[in-house]
Backbone as XML, in Angstrom:
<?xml version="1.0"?>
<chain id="A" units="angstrom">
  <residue number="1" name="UNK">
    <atom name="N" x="9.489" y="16.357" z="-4.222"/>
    <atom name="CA" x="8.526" y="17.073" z="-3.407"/>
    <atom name="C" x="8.029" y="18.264" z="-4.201"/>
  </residue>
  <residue number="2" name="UNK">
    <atom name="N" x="6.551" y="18.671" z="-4.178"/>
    <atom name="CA" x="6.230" y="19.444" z="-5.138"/>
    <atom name="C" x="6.473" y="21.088" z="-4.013"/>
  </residue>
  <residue number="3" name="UNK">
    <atom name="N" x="6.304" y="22.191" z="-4.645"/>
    <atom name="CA" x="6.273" y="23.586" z="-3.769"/>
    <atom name="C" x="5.065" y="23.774" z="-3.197"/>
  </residue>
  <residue number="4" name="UNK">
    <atom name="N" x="4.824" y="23.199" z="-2.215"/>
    <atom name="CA" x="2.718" y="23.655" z="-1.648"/>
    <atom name="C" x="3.649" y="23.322" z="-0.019"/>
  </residue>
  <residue number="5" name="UNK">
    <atom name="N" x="2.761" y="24.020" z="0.547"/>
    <atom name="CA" x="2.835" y="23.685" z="1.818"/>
    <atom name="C" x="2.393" y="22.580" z="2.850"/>
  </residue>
  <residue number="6" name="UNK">
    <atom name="N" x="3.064" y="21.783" z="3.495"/>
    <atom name="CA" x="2.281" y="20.688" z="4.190"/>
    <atom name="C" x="1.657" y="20.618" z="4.843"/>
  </residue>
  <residue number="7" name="UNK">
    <atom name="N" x="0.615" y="19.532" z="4.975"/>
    <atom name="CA" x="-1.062" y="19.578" z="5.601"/>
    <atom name="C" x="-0.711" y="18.267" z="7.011"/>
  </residue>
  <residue number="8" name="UNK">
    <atom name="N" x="-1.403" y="19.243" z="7.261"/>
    <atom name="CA" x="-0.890" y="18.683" z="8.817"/>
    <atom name="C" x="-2.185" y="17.866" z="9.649"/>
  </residue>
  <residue number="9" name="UNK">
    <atom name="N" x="-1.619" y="16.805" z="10.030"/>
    <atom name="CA" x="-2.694" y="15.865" z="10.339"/>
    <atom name="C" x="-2.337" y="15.528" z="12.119"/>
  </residue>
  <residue number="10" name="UNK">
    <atom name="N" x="-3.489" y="15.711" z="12.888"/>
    <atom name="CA" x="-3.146" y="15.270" z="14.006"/>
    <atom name="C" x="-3.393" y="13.847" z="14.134"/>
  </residue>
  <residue number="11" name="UNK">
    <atom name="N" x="-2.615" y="13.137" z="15.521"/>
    <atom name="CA" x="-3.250" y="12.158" z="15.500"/>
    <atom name="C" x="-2.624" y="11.119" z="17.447"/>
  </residue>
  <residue number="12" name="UNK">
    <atom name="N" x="-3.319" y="10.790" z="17.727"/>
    <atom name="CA" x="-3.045" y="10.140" z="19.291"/>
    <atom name="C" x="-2.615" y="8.585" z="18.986"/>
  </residue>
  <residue number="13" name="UNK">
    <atom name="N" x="-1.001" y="8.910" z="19.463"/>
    <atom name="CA" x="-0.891" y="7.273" z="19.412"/>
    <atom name="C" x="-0.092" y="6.893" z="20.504"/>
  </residue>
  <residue number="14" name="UNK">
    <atom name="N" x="0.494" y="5.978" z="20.714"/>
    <atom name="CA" x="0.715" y="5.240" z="22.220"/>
    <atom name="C" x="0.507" y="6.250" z="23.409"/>
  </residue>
  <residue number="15" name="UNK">
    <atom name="N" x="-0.446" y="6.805" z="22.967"/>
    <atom name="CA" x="-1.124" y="7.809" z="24.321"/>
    <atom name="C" x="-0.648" y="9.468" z="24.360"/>
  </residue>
  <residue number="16" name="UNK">
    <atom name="N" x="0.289" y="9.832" z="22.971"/>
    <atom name="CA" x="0.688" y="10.760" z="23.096"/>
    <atom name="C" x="-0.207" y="11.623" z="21.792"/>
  </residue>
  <residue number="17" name="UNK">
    <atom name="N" x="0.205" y="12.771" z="21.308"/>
    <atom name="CA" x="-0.123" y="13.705" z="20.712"/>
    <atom name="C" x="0.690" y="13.776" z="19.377"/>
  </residue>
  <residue number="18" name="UNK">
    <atom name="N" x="0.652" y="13.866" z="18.376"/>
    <atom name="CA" x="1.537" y="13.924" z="17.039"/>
    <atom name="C" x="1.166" y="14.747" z="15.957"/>
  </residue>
  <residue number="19" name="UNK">
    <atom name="N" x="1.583" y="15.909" z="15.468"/>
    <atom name="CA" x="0.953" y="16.522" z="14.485"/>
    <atom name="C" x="2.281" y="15.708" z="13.096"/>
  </residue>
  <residue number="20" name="UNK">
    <atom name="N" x="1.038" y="15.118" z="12.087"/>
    <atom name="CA" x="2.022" y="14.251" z="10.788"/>
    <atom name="C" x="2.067" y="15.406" z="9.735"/>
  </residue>
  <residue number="21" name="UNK">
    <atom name="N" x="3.033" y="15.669" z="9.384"/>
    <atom name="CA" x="3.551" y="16.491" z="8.198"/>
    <atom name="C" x="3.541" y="16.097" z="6.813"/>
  </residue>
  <residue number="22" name="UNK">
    <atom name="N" x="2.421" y="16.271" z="6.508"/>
    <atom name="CA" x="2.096" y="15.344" z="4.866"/>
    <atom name="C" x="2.569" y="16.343" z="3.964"/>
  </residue>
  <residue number="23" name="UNK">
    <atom name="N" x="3.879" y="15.913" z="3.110"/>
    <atom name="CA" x="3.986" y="16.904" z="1.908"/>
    <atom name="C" x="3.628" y="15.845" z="0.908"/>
  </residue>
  <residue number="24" name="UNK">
    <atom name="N" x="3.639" y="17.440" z="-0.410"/>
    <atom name="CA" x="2.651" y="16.610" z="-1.290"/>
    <atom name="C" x="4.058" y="15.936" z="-2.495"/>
  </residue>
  <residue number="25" name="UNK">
    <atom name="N" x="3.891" y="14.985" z="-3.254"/>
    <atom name="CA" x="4.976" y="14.229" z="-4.373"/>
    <atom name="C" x="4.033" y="13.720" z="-5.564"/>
  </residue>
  <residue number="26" name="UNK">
    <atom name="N" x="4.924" y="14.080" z="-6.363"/>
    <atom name="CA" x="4.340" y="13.413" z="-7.899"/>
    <atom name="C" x="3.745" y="12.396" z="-7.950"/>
  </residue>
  <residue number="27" name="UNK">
    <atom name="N" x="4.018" y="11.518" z="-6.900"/>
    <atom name="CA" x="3.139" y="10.079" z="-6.777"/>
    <atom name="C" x="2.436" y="9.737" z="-5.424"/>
  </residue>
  <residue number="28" name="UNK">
    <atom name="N" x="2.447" y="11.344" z="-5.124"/>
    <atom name="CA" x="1.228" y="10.946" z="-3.768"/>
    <atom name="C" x="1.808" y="11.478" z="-2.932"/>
  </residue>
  <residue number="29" name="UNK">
    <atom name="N" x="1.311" y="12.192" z="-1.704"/>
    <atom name="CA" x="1.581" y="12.619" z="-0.506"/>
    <atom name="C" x="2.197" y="11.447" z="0.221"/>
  </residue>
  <residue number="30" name="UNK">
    <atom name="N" x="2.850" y="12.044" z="1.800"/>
    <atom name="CA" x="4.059" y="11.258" z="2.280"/>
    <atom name="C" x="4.535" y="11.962" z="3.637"/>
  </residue>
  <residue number="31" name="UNK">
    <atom name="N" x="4.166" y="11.042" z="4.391"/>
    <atom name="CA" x="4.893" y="12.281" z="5.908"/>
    <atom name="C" x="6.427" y="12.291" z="5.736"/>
  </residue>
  <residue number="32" name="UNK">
    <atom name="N" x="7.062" y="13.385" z="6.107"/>
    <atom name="CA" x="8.180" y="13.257" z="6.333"/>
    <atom name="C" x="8.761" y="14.291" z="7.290"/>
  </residue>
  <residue number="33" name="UNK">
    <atom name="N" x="7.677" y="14.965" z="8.360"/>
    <atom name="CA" x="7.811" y="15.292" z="10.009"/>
    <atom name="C" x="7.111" y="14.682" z="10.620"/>
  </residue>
  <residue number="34" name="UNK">
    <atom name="N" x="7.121" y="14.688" z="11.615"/>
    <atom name="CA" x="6.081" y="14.571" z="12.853"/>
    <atom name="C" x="6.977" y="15.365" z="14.234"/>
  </residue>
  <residue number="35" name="UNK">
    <atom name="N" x="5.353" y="15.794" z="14.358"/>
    <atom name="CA" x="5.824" y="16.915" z="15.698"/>
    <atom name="C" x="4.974" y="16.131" z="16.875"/>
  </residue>
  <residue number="36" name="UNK">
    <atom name="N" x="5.868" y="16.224" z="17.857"/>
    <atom name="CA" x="5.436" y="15.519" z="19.476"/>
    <atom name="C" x="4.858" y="16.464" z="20.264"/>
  </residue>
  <residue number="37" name="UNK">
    <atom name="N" x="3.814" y="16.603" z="20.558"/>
    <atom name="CA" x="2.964" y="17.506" z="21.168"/>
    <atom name="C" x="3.503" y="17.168" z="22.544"/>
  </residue>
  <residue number="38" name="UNK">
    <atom name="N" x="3.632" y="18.000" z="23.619"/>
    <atom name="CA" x="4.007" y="17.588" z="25.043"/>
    <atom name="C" x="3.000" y="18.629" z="25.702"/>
  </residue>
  <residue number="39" name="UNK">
    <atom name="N" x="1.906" y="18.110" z="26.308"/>
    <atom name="CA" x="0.762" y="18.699" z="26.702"/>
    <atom name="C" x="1.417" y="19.342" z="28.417"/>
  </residue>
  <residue number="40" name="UNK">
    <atom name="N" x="0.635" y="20.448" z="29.096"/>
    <atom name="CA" x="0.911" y="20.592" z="30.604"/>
    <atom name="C" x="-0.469" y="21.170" z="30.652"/>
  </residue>
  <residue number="41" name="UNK">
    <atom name="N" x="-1.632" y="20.371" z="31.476"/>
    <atom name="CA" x="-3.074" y="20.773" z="31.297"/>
    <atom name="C" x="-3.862" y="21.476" z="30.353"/>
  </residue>
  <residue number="42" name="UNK">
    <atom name="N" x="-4.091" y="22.335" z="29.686"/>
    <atom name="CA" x="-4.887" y="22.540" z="28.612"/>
    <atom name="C" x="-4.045" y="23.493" z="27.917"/>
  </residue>
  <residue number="43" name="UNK">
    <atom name="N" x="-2.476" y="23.488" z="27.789"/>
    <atom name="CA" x="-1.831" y="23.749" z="27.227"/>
    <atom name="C" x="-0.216" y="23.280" z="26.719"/>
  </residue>
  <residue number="44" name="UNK">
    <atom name="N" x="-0.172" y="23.633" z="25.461"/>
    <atom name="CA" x="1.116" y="23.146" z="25.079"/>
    <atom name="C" x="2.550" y="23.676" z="25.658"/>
  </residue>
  <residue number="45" name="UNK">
    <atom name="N" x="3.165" y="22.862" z="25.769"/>
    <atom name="CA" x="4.127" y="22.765" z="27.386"/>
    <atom name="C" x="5.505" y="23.108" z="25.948"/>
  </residue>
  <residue number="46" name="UNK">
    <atom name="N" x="5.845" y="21.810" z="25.270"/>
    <atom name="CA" x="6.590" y="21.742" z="24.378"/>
    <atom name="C" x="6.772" y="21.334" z="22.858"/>
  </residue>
  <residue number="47" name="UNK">
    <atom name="N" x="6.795" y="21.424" z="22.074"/>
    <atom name="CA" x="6.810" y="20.845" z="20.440"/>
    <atom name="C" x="8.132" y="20.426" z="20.352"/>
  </residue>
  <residue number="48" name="UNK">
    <atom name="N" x="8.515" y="18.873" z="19.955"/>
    <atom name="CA" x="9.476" y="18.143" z="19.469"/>
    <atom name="C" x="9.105" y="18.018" z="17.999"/>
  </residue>
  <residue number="49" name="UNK">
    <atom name="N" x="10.153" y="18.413" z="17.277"/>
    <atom name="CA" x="9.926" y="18.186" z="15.803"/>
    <atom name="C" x="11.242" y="17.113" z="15.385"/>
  </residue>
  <residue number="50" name="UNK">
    <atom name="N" x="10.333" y="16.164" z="14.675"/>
    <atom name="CA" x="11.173" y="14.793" z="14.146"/>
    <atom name="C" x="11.320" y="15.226" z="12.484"/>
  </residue>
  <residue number="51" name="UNK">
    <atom name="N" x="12.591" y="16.166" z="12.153"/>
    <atom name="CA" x="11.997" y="15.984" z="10.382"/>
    <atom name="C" x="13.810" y="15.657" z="9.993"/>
  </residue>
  <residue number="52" name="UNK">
    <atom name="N" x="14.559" y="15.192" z="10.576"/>
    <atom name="CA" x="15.771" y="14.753" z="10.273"/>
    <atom name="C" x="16.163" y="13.660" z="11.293"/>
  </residue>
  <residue number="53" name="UNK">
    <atom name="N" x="14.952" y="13.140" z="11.473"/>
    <atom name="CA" x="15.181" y="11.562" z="12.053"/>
    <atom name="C" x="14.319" y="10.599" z="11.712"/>
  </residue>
  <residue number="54" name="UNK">
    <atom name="N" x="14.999" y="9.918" z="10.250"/>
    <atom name="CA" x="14.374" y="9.061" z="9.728"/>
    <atom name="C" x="13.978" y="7.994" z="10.467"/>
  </residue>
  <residue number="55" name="UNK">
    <atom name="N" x="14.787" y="7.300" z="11.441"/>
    <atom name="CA" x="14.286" y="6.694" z="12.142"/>
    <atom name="C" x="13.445" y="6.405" z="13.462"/>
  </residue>
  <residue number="56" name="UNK">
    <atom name="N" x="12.629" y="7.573" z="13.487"/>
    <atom name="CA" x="11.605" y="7.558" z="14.236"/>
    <atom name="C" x="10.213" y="7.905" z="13.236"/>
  </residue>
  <residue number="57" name="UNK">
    <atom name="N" x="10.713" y="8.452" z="12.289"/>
    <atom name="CA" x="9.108" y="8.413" z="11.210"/>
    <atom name="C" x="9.404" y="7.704" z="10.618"/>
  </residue>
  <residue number="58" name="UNK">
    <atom name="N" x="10.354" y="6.455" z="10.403"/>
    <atom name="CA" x="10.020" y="5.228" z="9.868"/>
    <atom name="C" x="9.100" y="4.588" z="10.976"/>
  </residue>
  <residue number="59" name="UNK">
    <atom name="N" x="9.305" y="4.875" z="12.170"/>
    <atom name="CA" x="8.984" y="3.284" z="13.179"/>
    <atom name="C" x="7.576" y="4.633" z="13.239"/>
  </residue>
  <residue number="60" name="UNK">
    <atom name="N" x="7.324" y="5.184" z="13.566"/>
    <atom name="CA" x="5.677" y="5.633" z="13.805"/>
    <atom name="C" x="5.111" y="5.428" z="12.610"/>
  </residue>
  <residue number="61" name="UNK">
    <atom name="N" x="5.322" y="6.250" z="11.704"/>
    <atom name="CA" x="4.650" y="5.585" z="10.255"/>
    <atom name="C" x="4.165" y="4.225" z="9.764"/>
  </residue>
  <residue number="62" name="UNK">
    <atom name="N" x="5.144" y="3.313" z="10.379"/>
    <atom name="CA" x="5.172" y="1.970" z="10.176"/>
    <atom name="C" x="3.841" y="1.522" z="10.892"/>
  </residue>
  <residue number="63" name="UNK">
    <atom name="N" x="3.796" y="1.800" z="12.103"/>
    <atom name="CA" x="2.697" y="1.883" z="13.255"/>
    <atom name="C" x="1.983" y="2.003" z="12.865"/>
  </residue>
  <residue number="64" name="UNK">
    <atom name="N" x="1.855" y="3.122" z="11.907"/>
    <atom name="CA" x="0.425" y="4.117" z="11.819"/>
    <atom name="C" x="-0.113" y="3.692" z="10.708"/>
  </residue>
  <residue number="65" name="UNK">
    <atom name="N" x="0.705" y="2.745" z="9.496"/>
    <atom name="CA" x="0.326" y="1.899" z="8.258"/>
    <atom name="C" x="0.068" y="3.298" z="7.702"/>
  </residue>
  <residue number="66" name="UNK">
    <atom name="N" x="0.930" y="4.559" z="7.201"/>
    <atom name="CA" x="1.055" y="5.744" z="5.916"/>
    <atom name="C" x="2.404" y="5.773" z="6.093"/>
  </residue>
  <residue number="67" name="UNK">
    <atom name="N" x="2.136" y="6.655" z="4.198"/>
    <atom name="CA" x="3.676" y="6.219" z="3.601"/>
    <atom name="C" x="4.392" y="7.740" z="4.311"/>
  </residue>
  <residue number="68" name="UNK">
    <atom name="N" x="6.072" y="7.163" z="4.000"/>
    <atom name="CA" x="6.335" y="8.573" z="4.583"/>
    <atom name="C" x="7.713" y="8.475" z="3.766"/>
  </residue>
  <residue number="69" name="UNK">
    <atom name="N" x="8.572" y="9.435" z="3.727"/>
    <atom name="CA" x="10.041" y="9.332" z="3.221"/>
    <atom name="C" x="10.756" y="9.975" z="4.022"/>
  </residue>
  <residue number="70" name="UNK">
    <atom name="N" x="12.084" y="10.186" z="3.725"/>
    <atom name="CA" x="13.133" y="10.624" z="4.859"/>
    <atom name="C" x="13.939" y="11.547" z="4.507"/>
  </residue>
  <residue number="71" name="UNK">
    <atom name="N" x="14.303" y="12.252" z="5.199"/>
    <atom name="CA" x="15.226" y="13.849" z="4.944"/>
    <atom name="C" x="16.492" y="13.857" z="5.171"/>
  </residue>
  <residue number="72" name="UNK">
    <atom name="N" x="16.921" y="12.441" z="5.844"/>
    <atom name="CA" x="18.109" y="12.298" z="6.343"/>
    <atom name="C" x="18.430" y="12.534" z="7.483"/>
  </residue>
  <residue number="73" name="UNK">
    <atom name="N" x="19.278" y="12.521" z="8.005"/>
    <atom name="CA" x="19.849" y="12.983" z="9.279"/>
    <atom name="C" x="20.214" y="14.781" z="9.416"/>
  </residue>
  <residue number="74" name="UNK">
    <atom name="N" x="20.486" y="15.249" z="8.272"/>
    <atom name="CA" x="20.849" y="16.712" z="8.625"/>
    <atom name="C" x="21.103" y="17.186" z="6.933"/>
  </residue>
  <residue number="75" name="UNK">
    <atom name="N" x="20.739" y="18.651" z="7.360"/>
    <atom name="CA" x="20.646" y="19.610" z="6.094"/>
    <atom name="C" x="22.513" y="19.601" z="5.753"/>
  </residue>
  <residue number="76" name="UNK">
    <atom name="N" x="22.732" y="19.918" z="4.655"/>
    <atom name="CA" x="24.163" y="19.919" z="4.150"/>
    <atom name="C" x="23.886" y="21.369" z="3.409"/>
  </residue>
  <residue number="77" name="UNK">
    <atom name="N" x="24.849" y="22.000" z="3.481"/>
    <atom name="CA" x="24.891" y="23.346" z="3.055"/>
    <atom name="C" x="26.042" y="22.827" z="1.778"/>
  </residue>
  <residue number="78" name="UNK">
    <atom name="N" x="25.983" y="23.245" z="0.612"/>
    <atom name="CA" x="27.200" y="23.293" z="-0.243"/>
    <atom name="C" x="28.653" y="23.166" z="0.006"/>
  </residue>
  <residue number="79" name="UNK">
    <atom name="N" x="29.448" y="22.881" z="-0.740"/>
    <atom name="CA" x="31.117" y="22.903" z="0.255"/>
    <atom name="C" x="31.273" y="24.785" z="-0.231"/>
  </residue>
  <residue number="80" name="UNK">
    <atom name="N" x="32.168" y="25.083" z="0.568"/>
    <atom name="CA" x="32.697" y="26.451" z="-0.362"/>
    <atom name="C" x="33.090" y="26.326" z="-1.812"/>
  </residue>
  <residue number="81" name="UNK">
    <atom name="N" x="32.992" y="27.219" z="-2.400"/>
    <atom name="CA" x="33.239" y="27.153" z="-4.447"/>
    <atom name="C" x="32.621" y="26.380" z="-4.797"/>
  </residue>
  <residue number="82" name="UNK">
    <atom name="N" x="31.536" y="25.302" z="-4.274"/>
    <atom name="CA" x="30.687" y="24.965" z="-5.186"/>
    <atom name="C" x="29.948" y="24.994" z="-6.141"/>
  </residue>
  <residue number="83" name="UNK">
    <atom name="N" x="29.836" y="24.614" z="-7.099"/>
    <atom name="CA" x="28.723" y="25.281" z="-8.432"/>
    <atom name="C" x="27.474" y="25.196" z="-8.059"/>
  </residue>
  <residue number="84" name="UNK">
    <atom name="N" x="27.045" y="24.160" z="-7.011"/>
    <atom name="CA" x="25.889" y="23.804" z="-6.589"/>
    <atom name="C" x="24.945" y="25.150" z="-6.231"/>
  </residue>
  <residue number="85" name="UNK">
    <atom name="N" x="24.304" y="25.163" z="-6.413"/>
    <atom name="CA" x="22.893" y="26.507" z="-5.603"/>
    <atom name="C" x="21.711" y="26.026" z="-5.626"/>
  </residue>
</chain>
């Protein structure tokens, strides 16, 4: 993943609201959020953010025919004394 910030694409699908999280990669941009818009009349009620559930931006992506990659299930912090940083 390169350092730029991601461009955010809306888009309406099985009747709902989705903002797609395109970051950019050496071989091409790639969603790897999507946020669930939850509307309450002409305002936003709630934001669900999908960016550590690969398997729901596999199956919308798939839908939506764009590429996307996966973050995994959850951030991992280093063990203690790790050399890692």
């Amino acid at each position: 993943m390169l350092p730029t910030a991601p461009r955010i694409e809306v888009v309406n699908h099985r009747g709902e609201w989705f903002l797609l999280h395109w970051y950019q990669h050496e071989d091409g941009d790639a969603v790897r959020a999507i946020t669930r818009v939850e509307p309450d009349a002409d305002r936003v009620a709630r934001l669900h953010n999908y960016f550590f559930n690969p398997d729901f931006i596999a199956e919308i992506c798939g839908e939506l025919g764009v590429p996307f990659r996966s973050n995994g299930y959850r951030w991992f912090l280093p063990e203690e004394g790790s050399s890692c940083r």
